[in-house]
MARFI-27094 format. One record per residue (C-alpha): residue number from 0; residue in three letters; x, y, z. Coordinates in Angstrom, 3 decimals. Layout:
pos,code,east,north,up
NUM,ALA,X,Y,Z
...
! end
This chain:
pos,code,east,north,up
0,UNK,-16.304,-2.128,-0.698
1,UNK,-15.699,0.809,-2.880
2,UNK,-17.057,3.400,-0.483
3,UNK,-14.132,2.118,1.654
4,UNK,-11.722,2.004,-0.152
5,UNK,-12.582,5.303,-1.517
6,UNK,-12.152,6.725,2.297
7,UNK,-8.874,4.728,2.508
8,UNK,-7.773,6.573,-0.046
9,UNK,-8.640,10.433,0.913
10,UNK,-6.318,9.192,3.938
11,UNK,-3.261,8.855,2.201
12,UNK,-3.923,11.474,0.494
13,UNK,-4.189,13.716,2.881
14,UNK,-1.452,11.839,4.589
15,UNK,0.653,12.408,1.507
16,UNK,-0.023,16.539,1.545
17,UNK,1.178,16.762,5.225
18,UNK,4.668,14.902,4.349
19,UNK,5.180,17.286,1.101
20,UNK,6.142,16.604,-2.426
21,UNK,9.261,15.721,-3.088
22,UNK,11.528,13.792,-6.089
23,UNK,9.015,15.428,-8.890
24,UNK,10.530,16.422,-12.221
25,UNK,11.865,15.129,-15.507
26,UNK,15.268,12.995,-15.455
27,UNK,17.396,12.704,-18.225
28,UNK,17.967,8.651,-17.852
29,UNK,21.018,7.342,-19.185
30,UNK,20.903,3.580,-18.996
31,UNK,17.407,2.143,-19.863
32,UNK,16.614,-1.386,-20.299
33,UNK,14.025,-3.534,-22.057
34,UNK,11.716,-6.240,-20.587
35,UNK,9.820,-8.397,-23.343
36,UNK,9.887,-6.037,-25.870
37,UNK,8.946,-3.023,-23.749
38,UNK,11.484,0.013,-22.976
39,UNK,11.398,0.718,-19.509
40,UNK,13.151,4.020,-18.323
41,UNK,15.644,2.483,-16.287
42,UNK,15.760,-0.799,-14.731
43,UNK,13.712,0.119,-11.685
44,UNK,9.829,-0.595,-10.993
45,UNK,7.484,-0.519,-8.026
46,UNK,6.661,-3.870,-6.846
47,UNK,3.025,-4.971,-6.608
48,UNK,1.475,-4.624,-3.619
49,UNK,3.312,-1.517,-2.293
50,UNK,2.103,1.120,-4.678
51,UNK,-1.005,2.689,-4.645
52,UNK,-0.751,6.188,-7.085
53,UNK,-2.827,8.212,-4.587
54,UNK,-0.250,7.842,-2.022
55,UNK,2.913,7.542,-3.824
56,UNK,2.428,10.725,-6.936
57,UNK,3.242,12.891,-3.800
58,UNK,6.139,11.916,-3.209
59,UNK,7.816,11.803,-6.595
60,UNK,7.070,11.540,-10.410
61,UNK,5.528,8.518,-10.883
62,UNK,6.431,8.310,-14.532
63,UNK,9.846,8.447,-13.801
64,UNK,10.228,4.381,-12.852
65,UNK,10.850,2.369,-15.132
66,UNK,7.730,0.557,-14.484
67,UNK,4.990,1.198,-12.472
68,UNK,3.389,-2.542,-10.997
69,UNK,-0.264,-1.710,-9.263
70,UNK,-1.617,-3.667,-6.642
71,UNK,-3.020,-7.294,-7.576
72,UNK,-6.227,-6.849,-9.292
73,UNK,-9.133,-9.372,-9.174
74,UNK,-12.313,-9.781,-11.205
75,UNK,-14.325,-8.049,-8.121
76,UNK,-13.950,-6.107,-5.273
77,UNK,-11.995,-7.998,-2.283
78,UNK,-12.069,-6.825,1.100
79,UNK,-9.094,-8.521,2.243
80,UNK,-8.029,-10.397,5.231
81,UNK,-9.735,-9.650,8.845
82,UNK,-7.813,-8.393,11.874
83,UNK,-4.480,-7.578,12.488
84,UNK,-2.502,-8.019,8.919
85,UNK,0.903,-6.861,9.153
86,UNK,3.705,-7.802,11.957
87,UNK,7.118,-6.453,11.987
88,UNK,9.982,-8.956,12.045
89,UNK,14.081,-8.382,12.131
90,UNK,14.709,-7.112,8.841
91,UNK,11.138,-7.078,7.513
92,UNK,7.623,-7.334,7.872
93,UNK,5.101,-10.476,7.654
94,UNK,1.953,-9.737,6.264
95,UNK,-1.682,-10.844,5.246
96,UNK,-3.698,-8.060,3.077
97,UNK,-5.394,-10.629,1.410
98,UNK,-4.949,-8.818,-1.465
99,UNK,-7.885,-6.008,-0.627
100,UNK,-8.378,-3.978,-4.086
101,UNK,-11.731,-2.606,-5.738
102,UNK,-11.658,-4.945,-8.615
103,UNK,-10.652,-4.756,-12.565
104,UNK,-13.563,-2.531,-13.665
105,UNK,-12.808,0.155,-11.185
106,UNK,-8.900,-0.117,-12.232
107,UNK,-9.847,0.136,-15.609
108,UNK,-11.804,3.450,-14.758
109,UNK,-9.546,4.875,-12.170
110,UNK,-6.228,4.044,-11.539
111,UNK,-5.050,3.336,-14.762
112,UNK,-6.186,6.027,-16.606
113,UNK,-4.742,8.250,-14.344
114,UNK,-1.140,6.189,-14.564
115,UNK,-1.170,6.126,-18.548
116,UNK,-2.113,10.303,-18.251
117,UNK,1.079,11.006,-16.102
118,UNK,3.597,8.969,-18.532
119,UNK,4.001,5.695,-16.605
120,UNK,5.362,2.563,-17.992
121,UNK,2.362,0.657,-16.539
122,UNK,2.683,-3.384,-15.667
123,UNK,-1.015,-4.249,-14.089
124,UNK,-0.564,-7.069,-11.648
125,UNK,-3.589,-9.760,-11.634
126,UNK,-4.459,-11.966,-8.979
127,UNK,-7.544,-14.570,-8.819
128,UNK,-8.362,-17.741,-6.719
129,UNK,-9.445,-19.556,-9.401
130,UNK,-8.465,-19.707,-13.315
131,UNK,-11.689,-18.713,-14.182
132,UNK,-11.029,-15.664,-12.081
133,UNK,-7.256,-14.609,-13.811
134,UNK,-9.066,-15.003,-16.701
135,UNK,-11.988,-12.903,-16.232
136,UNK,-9.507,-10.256,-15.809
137,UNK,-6.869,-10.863,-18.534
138,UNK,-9.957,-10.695,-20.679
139,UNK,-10.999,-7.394,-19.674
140,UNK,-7.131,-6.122,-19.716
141,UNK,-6.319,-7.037,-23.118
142,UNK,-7.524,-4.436,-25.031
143,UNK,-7.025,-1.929,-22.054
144,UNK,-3.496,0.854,-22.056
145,UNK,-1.902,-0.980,-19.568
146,UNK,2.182,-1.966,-21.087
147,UNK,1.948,-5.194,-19.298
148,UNK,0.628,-8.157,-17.347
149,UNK,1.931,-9.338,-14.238
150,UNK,0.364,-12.569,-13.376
151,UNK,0.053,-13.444,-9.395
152,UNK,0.233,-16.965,-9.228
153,UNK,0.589,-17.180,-5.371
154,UNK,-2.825,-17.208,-4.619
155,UNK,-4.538,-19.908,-2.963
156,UNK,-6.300,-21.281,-6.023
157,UNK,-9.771,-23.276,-5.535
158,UNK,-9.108,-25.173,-8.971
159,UNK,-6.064,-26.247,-7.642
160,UNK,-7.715,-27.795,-4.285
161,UNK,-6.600,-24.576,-2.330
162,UNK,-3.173,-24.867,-3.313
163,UNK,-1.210,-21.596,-5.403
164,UNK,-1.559,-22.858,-8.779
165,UNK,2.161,-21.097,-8.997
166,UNK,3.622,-23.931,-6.746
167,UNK,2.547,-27.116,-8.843
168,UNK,3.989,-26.985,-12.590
169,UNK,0.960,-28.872,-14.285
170,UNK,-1.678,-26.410,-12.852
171,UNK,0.903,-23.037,-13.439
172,UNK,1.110,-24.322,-17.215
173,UNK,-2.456,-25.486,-17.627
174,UNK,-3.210,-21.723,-16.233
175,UNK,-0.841,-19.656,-18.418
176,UNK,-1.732,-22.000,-21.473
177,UNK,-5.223,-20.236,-20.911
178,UNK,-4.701,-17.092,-20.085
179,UNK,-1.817,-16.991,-23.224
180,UNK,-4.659,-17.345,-25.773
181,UNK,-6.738,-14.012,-24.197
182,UNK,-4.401,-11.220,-24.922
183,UNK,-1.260,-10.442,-27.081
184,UNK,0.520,-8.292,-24.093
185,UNK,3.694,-8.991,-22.755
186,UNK,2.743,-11.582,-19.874
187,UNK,4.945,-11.786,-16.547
188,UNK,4.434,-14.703,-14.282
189,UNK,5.032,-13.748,-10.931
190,UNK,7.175,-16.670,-8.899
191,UNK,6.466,-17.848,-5.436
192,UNK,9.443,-19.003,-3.383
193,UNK,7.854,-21.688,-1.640
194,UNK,8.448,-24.525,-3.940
195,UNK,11.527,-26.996,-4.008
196,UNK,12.964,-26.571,-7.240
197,UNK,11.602,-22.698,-8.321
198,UNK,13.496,-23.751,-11.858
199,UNK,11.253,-26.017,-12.701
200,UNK,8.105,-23.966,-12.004
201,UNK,9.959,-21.309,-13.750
202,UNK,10.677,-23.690,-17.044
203,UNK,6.661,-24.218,-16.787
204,UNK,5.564,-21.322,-17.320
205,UNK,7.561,-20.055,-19.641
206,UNK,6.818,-22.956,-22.143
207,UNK,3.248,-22.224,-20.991
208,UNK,3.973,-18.875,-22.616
209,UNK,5.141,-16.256,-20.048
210,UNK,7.161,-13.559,-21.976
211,UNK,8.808,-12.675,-18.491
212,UNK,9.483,-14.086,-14.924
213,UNK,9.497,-12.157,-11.673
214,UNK,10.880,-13.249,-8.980
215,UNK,10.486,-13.413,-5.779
216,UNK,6.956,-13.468,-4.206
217,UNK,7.021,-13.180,-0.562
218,UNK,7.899,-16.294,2.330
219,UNK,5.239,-17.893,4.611
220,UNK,6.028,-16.840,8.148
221,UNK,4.671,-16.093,10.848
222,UNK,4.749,-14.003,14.473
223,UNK,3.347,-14.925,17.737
224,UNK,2.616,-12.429,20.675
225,UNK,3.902,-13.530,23.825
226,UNK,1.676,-12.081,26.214
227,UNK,-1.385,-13.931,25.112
228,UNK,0.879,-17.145,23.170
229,UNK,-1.401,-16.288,20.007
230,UNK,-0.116,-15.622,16.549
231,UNK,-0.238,-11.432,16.109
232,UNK,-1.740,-11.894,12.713
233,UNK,-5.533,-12.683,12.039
234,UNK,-4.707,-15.090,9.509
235,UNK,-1.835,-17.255,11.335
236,UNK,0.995,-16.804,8.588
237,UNK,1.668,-14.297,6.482
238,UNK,4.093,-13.350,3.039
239,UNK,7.437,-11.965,4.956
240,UNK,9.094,-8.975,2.734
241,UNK,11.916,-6.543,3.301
242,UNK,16.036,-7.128,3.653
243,UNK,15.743,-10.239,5.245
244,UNK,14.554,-11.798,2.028
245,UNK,17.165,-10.292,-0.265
246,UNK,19.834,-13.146,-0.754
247,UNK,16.885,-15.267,-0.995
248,UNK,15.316,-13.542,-3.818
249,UNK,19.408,-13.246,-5.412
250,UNK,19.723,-16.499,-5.279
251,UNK,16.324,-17.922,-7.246
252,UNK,17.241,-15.283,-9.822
253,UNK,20.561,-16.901,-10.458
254,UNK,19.237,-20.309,-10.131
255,UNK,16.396,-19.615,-12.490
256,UNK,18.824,-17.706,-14.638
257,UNK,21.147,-20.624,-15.446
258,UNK,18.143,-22.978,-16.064
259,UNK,16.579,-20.383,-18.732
260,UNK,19.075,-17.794,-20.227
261,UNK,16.676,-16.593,-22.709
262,UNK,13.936,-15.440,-20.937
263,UNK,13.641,-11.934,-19.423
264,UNK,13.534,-11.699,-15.326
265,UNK,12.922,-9.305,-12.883
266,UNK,14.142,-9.447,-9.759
267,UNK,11.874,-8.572,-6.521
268,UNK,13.128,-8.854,-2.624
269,UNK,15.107,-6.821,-0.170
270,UNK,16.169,-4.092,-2.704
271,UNK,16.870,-1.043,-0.621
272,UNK,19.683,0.642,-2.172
273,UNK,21.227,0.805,-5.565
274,UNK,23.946,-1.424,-5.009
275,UNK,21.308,-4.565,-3.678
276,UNK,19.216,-4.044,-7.253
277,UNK,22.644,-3.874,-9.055
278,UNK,23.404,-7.420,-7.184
279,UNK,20.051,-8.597,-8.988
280,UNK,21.435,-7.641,-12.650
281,UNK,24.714,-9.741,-12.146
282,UNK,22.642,-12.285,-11.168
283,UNK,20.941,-11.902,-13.981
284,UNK,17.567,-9.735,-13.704
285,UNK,17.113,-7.671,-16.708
286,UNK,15.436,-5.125,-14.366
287,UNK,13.962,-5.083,-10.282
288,UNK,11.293,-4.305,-8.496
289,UNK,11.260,-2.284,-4.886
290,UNK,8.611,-3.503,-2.535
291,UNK,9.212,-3.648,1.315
292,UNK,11.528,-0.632,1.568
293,UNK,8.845,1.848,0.038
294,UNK,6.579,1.001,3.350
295,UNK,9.733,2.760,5.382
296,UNK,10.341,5.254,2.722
297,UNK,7.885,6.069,0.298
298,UNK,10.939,7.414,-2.031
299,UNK,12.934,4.637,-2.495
300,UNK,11.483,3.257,-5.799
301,UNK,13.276,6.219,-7.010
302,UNK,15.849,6.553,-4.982
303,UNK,16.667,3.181,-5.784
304,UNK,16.742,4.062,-9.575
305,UNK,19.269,7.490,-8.755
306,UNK,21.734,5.411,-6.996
307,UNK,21.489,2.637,-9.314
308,UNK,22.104,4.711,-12.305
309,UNK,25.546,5.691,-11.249
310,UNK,26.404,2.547,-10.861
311,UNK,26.244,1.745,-14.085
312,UNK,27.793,4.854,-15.205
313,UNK,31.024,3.028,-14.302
314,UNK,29.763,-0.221,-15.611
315,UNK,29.470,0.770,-19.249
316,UNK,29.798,-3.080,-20.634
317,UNK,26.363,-3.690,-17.945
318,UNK,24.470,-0.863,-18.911
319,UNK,25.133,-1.582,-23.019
320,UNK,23.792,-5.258,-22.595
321,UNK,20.350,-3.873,-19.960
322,UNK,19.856,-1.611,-22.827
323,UNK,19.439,-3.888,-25.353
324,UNK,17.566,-6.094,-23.618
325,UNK,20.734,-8.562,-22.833
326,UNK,21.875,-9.642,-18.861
327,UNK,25.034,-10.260,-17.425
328,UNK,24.612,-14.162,-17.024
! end
C-alpha cells in the first residue's frame, strides 16, 4: 500500500511542477476567526478529502488557510474502493475513494510534520469502520501537533451493523462519549446529510462532547452509463460534491444553527467563491471549508479566502463577531 501511494504521490508532484507555483507568500489577514478555542487565519480551510500537501504546496502557501483538513485517516493503510471511482454530474461530481490513505502512523511521520513545519493551522480528519478503529487513531493523535480533530462519522461502521454510526444518534453519542475521554483536543464531528432530522444528530454529538460541528458530508448518488445500462462507478453510489450541493449544505447549517446557538460550525458544500462561503457565515458557520471546487482549481481554497476577505471589509459588525469567536445567527 505505501509503495503506491508513495508513486501516487511523485505524480502530483511532478504534475504540480509542470502547472507552476503560484499564490505563495505571506498575507497580512485582516479578519480572523476562532473555532473551539483555536485562531484560525481567516475563516477559510481545505475540506477533507481534497487536499493532499504534495499536490496542493505548489500551488500556494499552504499555511496561509485558515485551516488545513487532511484526508481521512484510519488506523492502517486502506487501499480504497476498486474500479472506476469518480463520475461527473451537472454541477458536481459523485464519487467513491473509499477513503484510500496510508494510515495514522505514516501521517504521524509524514504529512503532518511537514504541515506543522510550513505554519499550518492543522485539523487531522479521522475515519474508521468501527469504534474500535476511530479510537485506535484518536489515541495515537492525542499527544501528536496536529490543532485539531475532525471526526468522519460517515463511514459505514461494522459496530453499527454496517450503518454510519453518524446517521443513528445513540451509536454517534455512544462513539464520541469514547473517543471524548482519549484526548483533550478540540474535537469536530463531521455531519452526514443523509439523515431526517440532521438537528438531532447534531444535538447528539455535541452532548456526546464534540467541541465543533461540520457540516455537510457529501449525498448518496449515483450515475449510470447508457451504453452498457450499468452504473459508471465500481461501487454503485457514491458521495456527490461540488455547487449542486451548496443550498443543501446552507440550509443544515441554519437548521442546525437555530437548534444549537452555542456550538461552533463549519460549513462544507458548494463553496466556490467568496460570496457562497460568506452565505455560510450568515447562516451561521463560524468558518467553511472548500472541497469540490479545488478538484477544478487547485487555488480556490485560497482564492476563496482573498475574495472572502473583502467582503467582510465592508461588513465590519460580521468580521468583529468571526473574530471573537461569535456568528451572525
Amino acid at each position: 500500500m505505501n509503495n503506491q501511494y508513495d508513486a501516487t504521490v511523485d505524480e502530483l508532484e511532478h504534475a504540480a511542477d509542470d502547472a507552476g507555483t503560484t499564490l505563495y507568500g505571506d498575507h497580512e489577514w485582516k479578519h480572523p476567526t476562532v473555532v473551539a478555542g483555536v485562531p484560525w487565519k481567516n475563516p477559510v480551510g481545505t475540506a477533507s478529502g481534497t487536499f493532499q500537501l504534495a499536490a496542493c504546496r505548489h500551488f500556494y502557501d499552504v499555511s496561509q488557510m485558515g485551516a488545513i483538513t487532511t484526508k481521512g485517516v484510519s488506523p492502517v493503510p486502506w487501499d480504497g474502493n476498486p474500479g472506476v471511482r469518480t463520475a461527473e454530474s451537472p454541477a458536481g461530481t459523485v464519487n467513491a475513494v473509499g477513503l484510500q490513505n496510508p494510515g495514522v502512523d505514516h501521517y504521524l511521520v509524514d504529512e503532518l510534520p511537514k504541515l506543522k513545519e510550513l505554519g499550518a493551522t492543522v485539523v487531522t480528519n479521522v475515519a474508521g469502520h468501527s469504534d474500535d478503529d476511530y479510537a485506535d487513531v484518536v489515541a495515537k493523535l492525542a499527544d501528536s501537533p496536529a490543532d485539531m480533530l475532525e471526526i468522519n462519522v460517515s463511514c459505514p461502521n461494522v459496530s453499527a451493523g454496517g450503518m454510519a454510526v453518524g446517521t443513528d444518534p445513540v451509536a454517534l453519542s455512544r462513539c464520541i462519549g469514547r473517543l471524548r475521554k482519549l484526548t483533550d483536543k478540540p474535537m469536530i464531528v463531521k455531519l452526514s446529510p443523509n439523515v431526517t432530522d440532521i438537528a438531532a444528530i447534531a444535538r447528539a454529538a455535541a452532548e456526546a462532547g464534540a467541541d465543533a460541528l461540520s457540516l455537510i458530508n457529501t449525498l448518496v448518488g449515483m450515475r449510470i452509463d447508457i451504453r452498457t445500462g450499468e452504473p459508471i462507478i465500481g461501487n454503485v453510489t457514491g458521495g456527490v460534491s461540488g455547487p449542486a450541493i451548496f443550498p443543501i449544505g446552507l440550509a443544515c447549517v441554519w437548521k442546525v444553527r437555530q437548534a444549537l446557538p452555542d456550538i461552533p460550525l463549519i460549513g462544507i458544500g458548494g463553496i466556490d467563491s467568496g460570496e457562497k462561503a460568506l452565505e455560510y457565515l450568515y447562516a451561521g458557520a463560524n468558518a467553511v471549508e472548500v472541497g469540490g471546487a479545488a478538484l477544478v482549481d487547485p487555488t480556490a481554497p485560497l482564492r476563496v479566502a482573498l475574495e472572502l476577505e473583502e467582503l467582510l471589509d465592508a461588513r465590519p459588525e460580521l468580521a468583529e463577531k468571526l473574530a471573537k469567536g461569535d456568528t451572525w445567527r
